[in-house]
C-alpha positions in Angstrom: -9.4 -15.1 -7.8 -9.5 -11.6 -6.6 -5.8 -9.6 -6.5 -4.0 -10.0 -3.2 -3.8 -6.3 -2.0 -1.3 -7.2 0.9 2.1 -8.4 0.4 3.2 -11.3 2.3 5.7 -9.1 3.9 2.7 -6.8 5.3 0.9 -9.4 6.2 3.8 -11.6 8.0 4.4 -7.9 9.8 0.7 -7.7 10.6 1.0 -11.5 12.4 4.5 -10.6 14.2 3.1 -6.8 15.9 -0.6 -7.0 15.7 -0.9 -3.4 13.3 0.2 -2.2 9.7 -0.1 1.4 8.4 -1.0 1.1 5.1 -0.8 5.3 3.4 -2.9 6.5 0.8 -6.2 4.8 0.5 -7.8 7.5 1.0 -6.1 11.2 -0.7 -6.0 13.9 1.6 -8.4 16.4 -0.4 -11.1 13.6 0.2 -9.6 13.1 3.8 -10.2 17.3 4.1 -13.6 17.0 2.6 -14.8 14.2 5.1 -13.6 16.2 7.9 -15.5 19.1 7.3 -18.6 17.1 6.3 -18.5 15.5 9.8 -17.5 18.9 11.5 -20.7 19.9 11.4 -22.0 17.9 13.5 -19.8 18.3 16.3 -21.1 19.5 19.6 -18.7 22.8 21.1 -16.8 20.5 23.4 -15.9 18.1 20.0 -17.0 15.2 21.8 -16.9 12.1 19.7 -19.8 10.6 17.6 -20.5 7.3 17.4 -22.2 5.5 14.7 -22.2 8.4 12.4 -22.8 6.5 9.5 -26.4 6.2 11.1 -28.9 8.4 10.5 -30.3 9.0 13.6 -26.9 9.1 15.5 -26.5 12.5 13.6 -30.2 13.8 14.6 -29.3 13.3 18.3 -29.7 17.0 20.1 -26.7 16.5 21.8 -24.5 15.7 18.4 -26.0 18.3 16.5 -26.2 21.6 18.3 -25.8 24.0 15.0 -30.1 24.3 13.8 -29.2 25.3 10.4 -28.3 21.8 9.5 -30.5 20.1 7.2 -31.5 16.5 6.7 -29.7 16.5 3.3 -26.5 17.5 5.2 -27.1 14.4 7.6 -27.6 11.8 5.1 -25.0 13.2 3.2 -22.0 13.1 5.9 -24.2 9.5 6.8 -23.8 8.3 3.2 -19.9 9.7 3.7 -19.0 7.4 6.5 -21.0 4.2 4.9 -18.6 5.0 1.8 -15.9 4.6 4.1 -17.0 1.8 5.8 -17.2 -0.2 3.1 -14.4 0.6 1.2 -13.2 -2.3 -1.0 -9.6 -1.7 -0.5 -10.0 -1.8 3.2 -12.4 -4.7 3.1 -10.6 -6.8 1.3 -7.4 -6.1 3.3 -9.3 -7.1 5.7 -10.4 -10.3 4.4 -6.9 -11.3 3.2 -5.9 -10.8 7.1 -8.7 -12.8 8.7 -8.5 -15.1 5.6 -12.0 -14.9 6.2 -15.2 -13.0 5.2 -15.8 -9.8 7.7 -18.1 -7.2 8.8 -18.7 -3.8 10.4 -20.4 -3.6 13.9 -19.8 0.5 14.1 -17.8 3.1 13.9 -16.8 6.0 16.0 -15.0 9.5 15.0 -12.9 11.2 17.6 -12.3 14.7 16.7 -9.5 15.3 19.2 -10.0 19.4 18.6 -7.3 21.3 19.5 -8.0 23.6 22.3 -11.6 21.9 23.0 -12.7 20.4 26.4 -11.4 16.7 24.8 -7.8 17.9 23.4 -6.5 16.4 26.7 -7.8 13.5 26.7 -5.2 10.2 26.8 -6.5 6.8 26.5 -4.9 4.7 28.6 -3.7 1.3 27.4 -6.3 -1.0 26.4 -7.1 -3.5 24.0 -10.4 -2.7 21.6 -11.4 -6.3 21.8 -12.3 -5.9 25.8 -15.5 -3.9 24.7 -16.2 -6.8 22.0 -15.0 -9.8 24.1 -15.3 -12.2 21.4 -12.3 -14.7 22.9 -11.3 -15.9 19.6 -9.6 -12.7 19.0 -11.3 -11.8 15.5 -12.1 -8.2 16.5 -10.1 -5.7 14.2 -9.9 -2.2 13.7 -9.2 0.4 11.1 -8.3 3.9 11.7 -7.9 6.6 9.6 -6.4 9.8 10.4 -7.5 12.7 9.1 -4.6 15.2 10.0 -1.0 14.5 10.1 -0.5 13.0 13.9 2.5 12.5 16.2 2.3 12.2 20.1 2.6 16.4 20.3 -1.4 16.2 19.2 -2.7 13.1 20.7 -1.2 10.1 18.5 -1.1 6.9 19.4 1.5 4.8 20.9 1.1 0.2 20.6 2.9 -2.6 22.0 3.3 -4.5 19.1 3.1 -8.2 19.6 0.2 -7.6 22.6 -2.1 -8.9 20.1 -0.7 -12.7 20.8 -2.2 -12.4 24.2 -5.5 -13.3 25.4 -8.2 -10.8 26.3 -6.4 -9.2 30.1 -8.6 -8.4 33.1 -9.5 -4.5 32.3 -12.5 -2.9 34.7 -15.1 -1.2 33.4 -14.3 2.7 32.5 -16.2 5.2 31.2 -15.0 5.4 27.8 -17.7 7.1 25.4 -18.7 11.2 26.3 -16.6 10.7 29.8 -16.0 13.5 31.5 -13.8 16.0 30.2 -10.2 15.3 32.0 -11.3 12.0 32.6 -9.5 9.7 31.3 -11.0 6.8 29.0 -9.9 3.4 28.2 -10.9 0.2 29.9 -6.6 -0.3 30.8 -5.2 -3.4 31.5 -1.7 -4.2 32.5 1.3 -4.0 30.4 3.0 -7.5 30.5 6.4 -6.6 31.5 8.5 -8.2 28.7 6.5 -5.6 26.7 7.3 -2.4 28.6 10.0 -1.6 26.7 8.8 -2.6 22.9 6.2 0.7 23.2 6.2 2.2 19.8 4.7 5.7 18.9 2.5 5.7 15.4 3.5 8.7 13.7 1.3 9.2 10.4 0.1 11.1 7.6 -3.3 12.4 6.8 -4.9 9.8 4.5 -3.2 6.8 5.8 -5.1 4.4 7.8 -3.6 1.9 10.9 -5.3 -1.8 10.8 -5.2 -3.3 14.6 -5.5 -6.5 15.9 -8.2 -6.0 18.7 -6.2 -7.4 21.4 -2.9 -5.3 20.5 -2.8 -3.0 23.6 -2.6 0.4 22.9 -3.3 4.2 23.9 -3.0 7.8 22.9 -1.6 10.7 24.4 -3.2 14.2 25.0 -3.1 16.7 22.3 -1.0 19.7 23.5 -0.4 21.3 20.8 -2.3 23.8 18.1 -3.4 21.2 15.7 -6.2 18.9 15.8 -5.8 14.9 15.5 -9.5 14.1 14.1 -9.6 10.1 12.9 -12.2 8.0 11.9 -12.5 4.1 13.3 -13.9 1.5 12.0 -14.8 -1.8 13.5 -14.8 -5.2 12.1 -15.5 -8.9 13.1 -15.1 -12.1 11.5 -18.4 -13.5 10.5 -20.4 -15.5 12.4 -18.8 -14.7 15.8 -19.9 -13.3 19.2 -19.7 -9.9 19.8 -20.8 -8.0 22.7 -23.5 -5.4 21.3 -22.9 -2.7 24.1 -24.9 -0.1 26.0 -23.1 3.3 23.5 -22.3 1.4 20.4 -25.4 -0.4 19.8 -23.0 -3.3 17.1 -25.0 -4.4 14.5 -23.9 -6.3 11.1 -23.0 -4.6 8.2 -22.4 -7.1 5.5 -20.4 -6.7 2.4 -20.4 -8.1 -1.6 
C-alpha cells in the first residue's frame, strides 16, 4: 500500500473549504527555471497559453512571436510542463482526495506580467467546474505559483465551503485571450451566507493550491511591480464526463 501523503487533518480541511495549500513540492530554483523556460514563448501582451505541454500549442504563431526559438526549445519547455503534470506527489494527492484514480484534461499558464496588457486582469468569481460541467463534482485543480503572490499582484481570493454546492447558473464569458480590460470568468452569484467567509490566498513561490472545481473563487488585478505567473493543472476522476471545450481541446492523460 502506497504512503498516505495527506494527513487526515489536510484532507478533513480539504472536505470542510474545498482547497489546501500544500508548500514545497516544487523548490523555487526549479519554480525559476520553469518560468523562464515557458517565458519564451509568451506573446508581448503575456497572454496566457493553454495546453503548453502540447507540442503544437507552442508552435502556434500567435504564442510564439520570438523566430529564434527552436524546436528543441519547444519540446523541451513541452517536456517541462508534462513533468509537471504528472508529478507523483501531486498525483497521488490527488488520488488520496478523490479516493479514486484521476487524470489530466489540460493545463493552462497565466503569466499575469506586471505592467503587460493582462496585469489588470481580475477574474471574477467562478467555479472551474462550470467549464467542465461534469455534475458529480469530480473536477479538481492544481495551481502552482511561480512568484510569491498576495492580492497587491493579482492573487487569488475563495469562499471556502462553495465547493458543497452544486454547479450555479454562470453565462457564458469570454475567458481564454479576452480582450485586454475585459474581465474573464464565467461568474456566478455568491450565496449570501458566504459573503463574508471570502478568504485571500497569500503564497509562496513553489507552493501549489489544490481546488475543488466547484469552490467559487477569483483573482484580483495585479497593481503592482511584480509579476504573479502560475501554472494550472486540471484533473478529473476517471471515467466521468467532461465537457471537451472550444480553447481547451480536454483530452485524457493517464497515469501509472
Amino acid at each position: 500500500m502506497n504512503k498516505s501523503l495527506l494527513t487526515k487533518e489536510q484532507l478533513d480541511f480539504f472536505k470542510e473549504t474545498g482547497y489546501i495549500i500544500i508548500d514545497d513540492i516544487f523548490e523555487q530554483e526549479y519554480a525559476s527555471k520553469f518560468l523562464r523556460a515557458i517565458r519564451r514563448h509568451a506573446d508581448d501582451n503575456f497572454a496566457a497559453i493553454i495546453n503548453p505541454d502540447r507540442d503544437d500549442s507552442l508552435k502556434k504563431v500567435d504564442t510564439r512571436p520570438k523566430s529564434d526559438l527552436t524546436m528543441e526549445e519547444i519540446g523541451e519547455t513541452s517536456q517541462m510542463c508534462r513533468d509537471v503534470i504528472s508529478n507523483k506527489k501531486i498525483v497521488s494527492m490527488l488520488r488520496e482526495i478523490q479516493q479514486n484514480d484521476v487524470v489530466c484534461l489540460s493545463s493552462q499558464i497565466i503569466f499575469k506580467e506586471a505592467y503587460s496588457s493582462y496585469s489588470a486582469q481580475a477574474w471574477l468569481p467562478h467555479q472551474d467546474n462550470r467549464y467542465i460541467d461534469n455534475e458529480n463534482g469530480q473536477y479538481l485543480t492544481a495551481n502552482w505559483f511561480l512568484r510569491d503572490t498576495d492580492p497587491d499582484n493579482g492573487g487569488i481570493y475563495i469562499y471556502p465551503g462553495t465547493h458543497k454546492l452544486p454547479l450555479l447558473p454562470a453565462p457564458d464569458r469570454k475567458s481564454y485571450r479576452e480582450d485586454p480590460g475585459e474581465a474573464p470568468g464565467r461568474e456566478c452569484m455568491v450565496p449570501e451566507e458566504f459573503l463574508d467567509k471570502k478568504l485571500d490566498i497569500v503564497t509562496k513561490a513553489g507552493s501549489v493550491v489544490i481546488m475543488h472545481g466547484n469552490c467559487i473563487h477569483g483573482s484580483y488585478a495585479n497593481e503592482s511591480s511584480r509579476s504573479r505567473p502560475w501554472y494550472s493543472t486540471c484533473y478529473i476522476t476517471k471515467g466521468e464526463y467532461y465537457n471537451v471545450g472550444k480553447s481547451s481541446k480536454r483530452r485524457e492523460i493517464s497515469f501509472e
